[in-house]
N, C-alpha and C positions, 0 to 999 in steps of 0.2 A: 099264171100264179101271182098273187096279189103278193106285196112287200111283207105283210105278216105273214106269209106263209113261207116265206123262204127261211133259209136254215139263217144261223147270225149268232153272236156270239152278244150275249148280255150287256146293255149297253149301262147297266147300272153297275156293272162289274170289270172296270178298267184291271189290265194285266198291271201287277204290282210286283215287286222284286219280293216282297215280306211279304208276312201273312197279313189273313183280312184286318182294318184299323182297330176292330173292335176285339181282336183278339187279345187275351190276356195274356198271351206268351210271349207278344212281339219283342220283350226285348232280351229274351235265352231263359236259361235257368237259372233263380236262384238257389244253389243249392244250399248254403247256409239256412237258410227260412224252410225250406223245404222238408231239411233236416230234422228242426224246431216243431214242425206239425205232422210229421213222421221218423219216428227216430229211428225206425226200421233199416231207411235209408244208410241210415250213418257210413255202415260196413261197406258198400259198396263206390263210396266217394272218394276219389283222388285226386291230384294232379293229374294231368292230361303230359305229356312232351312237351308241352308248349305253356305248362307251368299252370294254367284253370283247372279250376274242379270240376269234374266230369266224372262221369262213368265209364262200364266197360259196356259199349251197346252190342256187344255179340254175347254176354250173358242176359241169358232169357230170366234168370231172380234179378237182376239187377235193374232190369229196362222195367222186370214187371212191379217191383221195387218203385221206382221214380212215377208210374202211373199211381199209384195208391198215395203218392206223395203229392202230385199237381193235383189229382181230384179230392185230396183233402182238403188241401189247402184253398184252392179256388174256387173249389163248389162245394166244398163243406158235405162230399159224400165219406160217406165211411163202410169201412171194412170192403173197402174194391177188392175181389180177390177173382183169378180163372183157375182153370184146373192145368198141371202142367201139360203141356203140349198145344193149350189153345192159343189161339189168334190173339196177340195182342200189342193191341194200336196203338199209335203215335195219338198222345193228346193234343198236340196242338193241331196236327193236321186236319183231325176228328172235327175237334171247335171250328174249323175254317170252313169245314162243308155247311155245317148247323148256321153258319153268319151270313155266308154267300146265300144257301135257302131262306134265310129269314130276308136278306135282299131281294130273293127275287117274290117271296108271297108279302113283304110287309112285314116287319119285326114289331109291331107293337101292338098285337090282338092277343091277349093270352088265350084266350078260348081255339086258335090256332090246332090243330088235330094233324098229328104226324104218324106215318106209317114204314116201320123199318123191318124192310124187307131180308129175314136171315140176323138177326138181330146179335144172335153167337152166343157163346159164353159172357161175352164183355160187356153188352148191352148198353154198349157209349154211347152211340148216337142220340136216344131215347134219352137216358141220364144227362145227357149232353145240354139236350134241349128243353127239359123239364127244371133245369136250374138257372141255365141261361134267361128263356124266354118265358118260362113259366107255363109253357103249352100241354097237352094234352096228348100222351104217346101209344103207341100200342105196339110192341113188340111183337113179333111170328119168328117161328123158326121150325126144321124137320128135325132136331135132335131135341129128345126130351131132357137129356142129359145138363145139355147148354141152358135149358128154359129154367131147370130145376137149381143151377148157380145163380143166374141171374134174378130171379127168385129170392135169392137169400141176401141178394145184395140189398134190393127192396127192403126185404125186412131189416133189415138193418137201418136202414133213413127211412122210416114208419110217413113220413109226409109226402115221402112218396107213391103212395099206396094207392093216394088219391087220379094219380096224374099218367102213370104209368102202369100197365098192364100185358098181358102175355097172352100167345094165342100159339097154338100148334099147327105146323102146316102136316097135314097126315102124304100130300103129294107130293113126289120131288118135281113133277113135271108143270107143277103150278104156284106162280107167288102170292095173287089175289083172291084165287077160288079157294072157299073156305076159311078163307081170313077175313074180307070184306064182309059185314052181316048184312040183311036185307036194308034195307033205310037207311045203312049208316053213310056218314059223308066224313073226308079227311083233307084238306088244303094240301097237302102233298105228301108223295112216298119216298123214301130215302133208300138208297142200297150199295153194298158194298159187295158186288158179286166175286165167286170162284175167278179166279184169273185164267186156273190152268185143265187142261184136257185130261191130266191121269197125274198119281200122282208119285209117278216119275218125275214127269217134266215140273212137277212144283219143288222136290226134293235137289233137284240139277240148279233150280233157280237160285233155293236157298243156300244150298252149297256158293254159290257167286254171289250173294251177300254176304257169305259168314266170310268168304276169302277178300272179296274187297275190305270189306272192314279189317279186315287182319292185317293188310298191306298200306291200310289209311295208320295205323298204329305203330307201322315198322315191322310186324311181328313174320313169322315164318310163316308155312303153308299151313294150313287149318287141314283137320283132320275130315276124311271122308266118309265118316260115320255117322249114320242118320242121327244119333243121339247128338251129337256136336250142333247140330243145327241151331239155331238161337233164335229164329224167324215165328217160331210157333203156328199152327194155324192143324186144321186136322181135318180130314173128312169133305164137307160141304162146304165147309171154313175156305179151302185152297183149291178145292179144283171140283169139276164135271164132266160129265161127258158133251163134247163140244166144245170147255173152255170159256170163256166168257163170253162171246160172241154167240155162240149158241142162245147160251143159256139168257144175255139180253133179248136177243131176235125173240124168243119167246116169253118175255116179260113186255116187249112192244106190241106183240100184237094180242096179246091176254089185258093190255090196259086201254085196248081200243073196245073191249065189254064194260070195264070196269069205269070206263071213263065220266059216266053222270052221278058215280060216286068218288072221282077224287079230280081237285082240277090241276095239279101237277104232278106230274111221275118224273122221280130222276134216281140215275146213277152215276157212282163212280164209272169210269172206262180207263181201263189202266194203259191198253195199247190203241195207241195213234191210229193205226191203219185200222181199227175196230169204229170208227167213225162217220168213215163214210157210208158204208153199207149201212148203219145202225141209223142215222139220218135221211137216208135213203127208203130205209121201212117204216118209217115214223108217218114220212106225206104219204107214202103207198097207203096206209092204214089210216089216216084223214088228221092226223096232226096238225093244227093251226097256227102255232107258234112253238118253234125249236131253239132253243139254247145252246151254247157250250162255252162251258163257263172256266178259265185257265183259274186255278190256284197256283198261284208260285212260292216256293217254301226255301228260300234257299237256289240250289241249284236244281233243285228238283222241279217240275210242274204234273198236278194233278190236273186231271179234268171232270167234270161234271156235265153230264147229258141231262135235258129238263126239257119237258114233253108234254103240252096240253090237248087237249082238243075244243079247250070253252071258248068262243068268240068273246 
């Protein structure tokens, strides 16, 4: 096995304690300004125990609150809204993936063609990188439901119309069939896959979010009420059958057809031990150069899997 074919971690993407340099969040929130270009905000701003203005992040209005307020203010989107119960992302994390990907294809081609796989109700990624880098996006997803909010987001920032677009996935068993059209070509795919196998095991999860969080605040035991949950996500959003791992394995070897139409495919991977098998089927399948790329957020670390097959 020749040196580019081995597995390796992005040498353009040193591990960093903060988020990526180009990030506009790196130095917290402000929420006074925040405020100012969302005033929606206002109600949900406090003292923290520790005397900073913060929020409550185990309220799902408030966290979804504070997104309609950074993507106003920093990328000038407006009317962000989900529906309740959906999935909704951490912005700065979001930006990190979009930075790290514009690192590894080149951040300064706007003609640049991105592909997000499961796009959701929130349709960040896409938004994400249509205002950042100026690129050309195209949104899929299997719920019409999610396409039809995301949709209305669009219309709302009308100059978006031009950049970004929506496609239906009619299969669950497929991320590129029927999305990819005949000729077309995308510099890379982006995804945020299901984490979990059923969604029991996503509802257990988020119950130990909402209880850490509660125990980060001092507060008592949170309630065991699916409604209490504050995590959001619903459906295809949080979980599949197989989990992530599956549900990757079969986005690795469906981009090994797909491949003379996109020259990078990547995911999130949420669990560690999802790595090596998922690396392991990438050169099975003829992978020529593999990535993994650490975002660190704090005391968190994300990962990013990126997967070509172009010499």
């Amino acid at each position: 096995m020749s040196t580019r074919q081995r597995s390796k971690k992005s040498q353009s993407n040193p591990v960093r304690k903060g988020l990526h340099p180009r990030n506009l969040h790196n130095q917290g929130y402000d929420f006074p300004a925040l405020v100012t270009s969302y005033p929606a905000l206002a109600s949900h701003v406090k003292p923290n125990p520790y005397g900073d203005l913060s929020i409550d992040f185990s309220n799902p209005l408030a966290v979804k609150a504070l997104n309609a307020a950074l993507l106003k203010r920093y990328y000038n989107i407006a009317d962000w809204d989900i529906p309740d119960g959906a999935l909704c992302p951490p912005i700065p994390g979001r930006a990190d993936y979009i930075h790290y990907i514009a690192d590894l294809i080149g951040p300064e081609n706007p003609d640049t063609k991105l592909l997000d796989i499961g796009t959701g109700a929130n349709g960040i990624y896409p938004l994400l990188a249509c205002r950042i880098y100026g690129w050309q996006c195209v949104g899929s997803d299997i719920n019409a439901q999610s396409l039809a909010n995301v949709a209305a987001i669009i219309d709302s920032n009308p100059d978006l119309k031009e950049r970004f677009t929506l496609r239906t996935q009619n299969d669950k068993n497929h991320s590129f069939e029927g999305i990819i059209q005949p000729g077309e070509w995308f510099d890379v795919s982006v995804c945020n896959p299901p984490f979990h196998a059923s969604q029991d095991e996503a509802l257990k999860s988020s119950q130990m979010k909402a209880s850490n969080l509660a125990r980060n605040r001092g507060e008592a035991k949170v309630k065991k009420k699916a409604s209490n949950l504050n995590f959001g996500g619903q459906g295809a959003e949080l979980w599949c059958k197989g989990g992530e791992l599956l549900f990757l394995k079969k986005m690795v070897r469906e981009s090994q057809v797909y491949s003379p139409q996109c020259r990078w495919f990547t995911s999130l991977v949420s669990k560690s031990d999802n790595l090596r098998p998922l690396k392991k089927l990438m050169l099975k399948v003829g992978a020529v150069d593999i990535r993994e790329i650490e975002m660190k957020q704090g005391n968190k670390v994300a990962r990013v899997l990126a997967w070509t097959f172009a010499h």
